[in-house]
Steps between C-alpha positions, in 0.01 A plus 500: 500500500654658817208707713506883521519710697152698597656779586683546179239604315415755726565852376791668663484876538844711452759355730371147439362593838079279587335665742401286774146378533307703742717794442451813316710539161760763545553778186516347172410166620199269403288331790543173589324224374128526612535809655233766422595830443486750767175766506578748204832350380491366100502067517802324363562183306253254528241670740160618507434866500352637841098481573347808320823510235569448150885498342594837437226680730475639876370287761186584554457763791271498766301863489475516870808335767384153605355497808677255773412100399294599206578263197605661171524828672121526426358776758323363796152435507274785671081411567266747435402696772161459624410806725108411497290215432676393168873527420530724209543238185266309298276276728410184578145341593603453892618845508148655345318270769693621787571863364105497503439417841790743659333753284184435718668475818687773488198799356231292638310803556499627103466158373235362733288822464507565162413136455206497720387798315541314159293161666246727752228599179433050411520470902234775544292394239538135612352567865210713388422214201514269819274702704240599248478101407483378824233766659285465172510136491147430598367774217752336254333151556156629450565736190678138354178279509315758271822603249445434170833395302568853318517616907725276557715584209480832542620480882766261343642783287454816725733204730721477234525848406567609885762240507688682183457870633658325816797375320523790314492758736765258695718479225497846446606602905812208497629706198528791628585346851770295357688809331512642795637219710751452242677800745595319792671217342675721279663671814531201689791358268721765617351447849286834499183447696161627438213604641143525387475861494874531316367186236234733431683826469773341270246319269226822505637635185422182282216450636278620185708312315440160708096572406540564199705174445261337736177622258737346214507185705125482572414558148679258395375252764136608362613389135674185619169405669237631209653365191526183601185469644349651220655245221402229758135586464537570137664143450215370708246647370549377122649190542332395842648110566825525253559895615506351921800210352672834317550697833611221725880549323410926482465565890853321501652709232370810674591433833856466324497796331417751826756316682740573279371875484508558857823385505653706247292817681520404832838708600351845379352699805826472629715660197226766553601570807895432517530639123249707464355432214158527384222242449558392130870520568511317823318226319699488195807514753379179675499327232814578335652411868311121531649432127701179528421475882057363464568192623737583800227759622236263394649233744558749786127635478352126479698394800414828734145489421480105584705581801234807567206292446607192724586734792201674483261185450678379825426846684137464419444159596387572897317779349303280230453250858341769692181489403444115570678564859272775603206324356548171632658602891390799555173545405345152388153534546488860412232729289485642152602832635786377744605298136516829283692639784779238488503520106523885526847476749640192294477728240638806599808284641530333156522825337729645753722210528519502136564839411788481758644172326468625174642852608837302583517266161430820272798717706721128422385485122553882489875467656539249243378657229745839633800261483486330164457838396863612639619149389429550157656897500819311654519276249439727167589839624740423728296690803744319755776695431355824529318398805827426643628837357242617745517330759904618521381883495170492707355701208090559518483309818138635524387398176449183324802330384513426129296772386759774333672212446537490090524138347901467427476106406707221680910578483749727686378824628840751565562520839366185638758222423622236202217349331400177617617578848345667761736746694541468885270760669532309814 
């Protein structure tokens, strides 16, 4: 058999006319062989249909013109704007770390005092425990030698029970301290400083609210302590030996379960404030918020209080050495009274260094707290865009941003763009 020709086979248009490769068909002529149809124009014999089109059908249409090198005609890519310490989309463990120190750095003056007022009441108390012990110490070692064991256990208790009313009364001051500094980092995502007087003046009006939420809080920390205590001695009490094996896998299990309560509670003060809700509310708010997001703001708590208590150990360690330096150079062969002296200023420091230590880690765990608060509104009610809504009209630049803000949920808001893309506010 004689070999044919290729290019007989080829389909000739009217005029028995081929186009030439590389060239576009003219009217009433199929494209060459391999040649893809041009953008919009039906395919012929033999070819694929365009990217986007099916036979019979439109190309598909771009809904905006393709920006300049942008493949597929796909509009170019716009980052959020960050006017503060956070760019306005959901965010990332870095950026709640370093959001939390410019938050600091930048209202040092709210955050700093409100904190030290928050940590002064343990410091207080800590120097005068401190001085009492150390003046007394002499009557303490004489009243010991003639105790009986029922004055022992009743100093043990009244210890106990001063320790409590301590945390207590502690507990109750953060929650109402860490409403309120909920107010600064609120206004410093759209880069709106504050002061301590203006923190105060903006969070004044939910400020029965914060104690009222903070007397829910306390109450429930007195429940969380009593009940189990009280099935501890129960389980003691009637099943002595076999009831001390039964609570080794109990103090566990409810460890576990106020971890995982604090969690779910822990953003409230701040939807009191920014949302203005009330107590029950604010906690019921919290924890529809932390649903589907406990162990995220589990990890981020663990790893700032570590990070807290590390820093702060290392603060405290020429203060813990102080009382060995002045003892041993200082004053080495000194008296009883020249000792009670040295314990007396070793423990003022301690308590002053401390308070000021723990004044800075509770405005960092506060900041923190603040911003996985905004996180989570960015990611289920779409609190971004209407920040950014905001930011473009310098609306309420006085007031705290996010709080007439309604929840709209994450999508398009008119007037700020296509979905999924960020418009250019630069």
């Amino acid at each position: 058999m004689s070999e044919q020709d290729p290019g007989a086979e080829r389909p000739q248009g009217p005029g028995g006319q081929q186009p030439q490769r590389g060239q576009p068909p003219g009217p009433g002529q199929q494209p060459a062989w391999g040649q893809q149809p041009q953008w919009g124009q039906q395919p012929g014999w033999g070819q694929q249909p365009a990217w986007g089109q099916q036979q019979g059908q439109q190309p598909w249409r771009s809904p905006q013109p393709p920006y300049p090198g942008s493949p597929y005609g796909q509009p170019r890519y716009v980052a959020p704007p960050k006017p503060g310490i956070v760019p306005l989309r959901p965010l990332m463990f870095g950026e709640i770390l370093d959001g939390s120190f410019q938050t600091i750095r930048r209202n040092a003056k709210a955050m700093l005092g409100a904190s030290l007022l928050a940590q002064s009441f343990a410091a207080i108390l800590a120097a005068v425990i401190t001085v009492v012990t150390a003046t007394s110490m002499v009557s303490i070692e004489a009243w010991a030698e003639s105790a009986t064991p029922a004055d022992f256990a009743s100093l043990g208790f009244g210890f106990l029970a001063a320790v409590l009313l301590v945390a207590i009364l502690t507990l109750f001051i953060s929650a109402v301290l860490q409403g309120a500094m909920v107010v600064p980092v609120a206004r410093s995502i759209l880069n709106r400083p504050t002061g301590f007087r203006q923190m105060w003046i903006l969070a004044r009006s939910r400020a029965w609210t914060l104690v009222r939420l903070a007397a829910l809080m306390m109450l429930a920390g007195l429940l969380a302590f009593i009940l189990p205590a009280g099935v501890a001695v129960a389980v003691i009490s009637t099943m002595e030996r076999a009831g001390i094996l039964l609570l080794i896998p109990l103090i566990p299990a409810v460890v576990a379960l106020l971890t995982w309560i604090y969690i779910k509670l822990m953003v409230a003060p701040a939807a009191v404030v920014i949302e203005e809700l009330g107590a029950l509310e604010a906690l019921r708010r919290s924890w529809s918020l932390t649903r589907a997001n406990w162990w995220r703001i589990f990890g981020i708590t663990l790893v700032v209080s570590i990070l807290v208590g590390i820093i702060g150990q290392v603060v405290m360690i020429p203060v813990s050495l102080l009382p060995t330096f002045l003892s041993g150079f200082l004053s080495p062969h000194a008296g009883s009274e020249q000792d009670i002296t040295v314990a007396v200023a070793v423990g003022v420091a301690t308590a002053i260094v401390g308070a000021l230590v723990g004044a800075v880690g509770y405005a960092f765990q506060t900041s923190v707290m603040a911003l996985i608060y905004m996180d989570l509104r960015m990611r289920k009610d779409g609190l971004d865009i209407a920040l950014l809504r905001q930011l473009e009209t310098g609306a309420d630049p006085d007031g705290i941003p996010g709080r007439s803000i309604a929840a709209t949920g994450p999508g398009t808001v008119p007037g700020t763009g296509q979905a999924g893309v960020w418009p250019d506010v630069r």
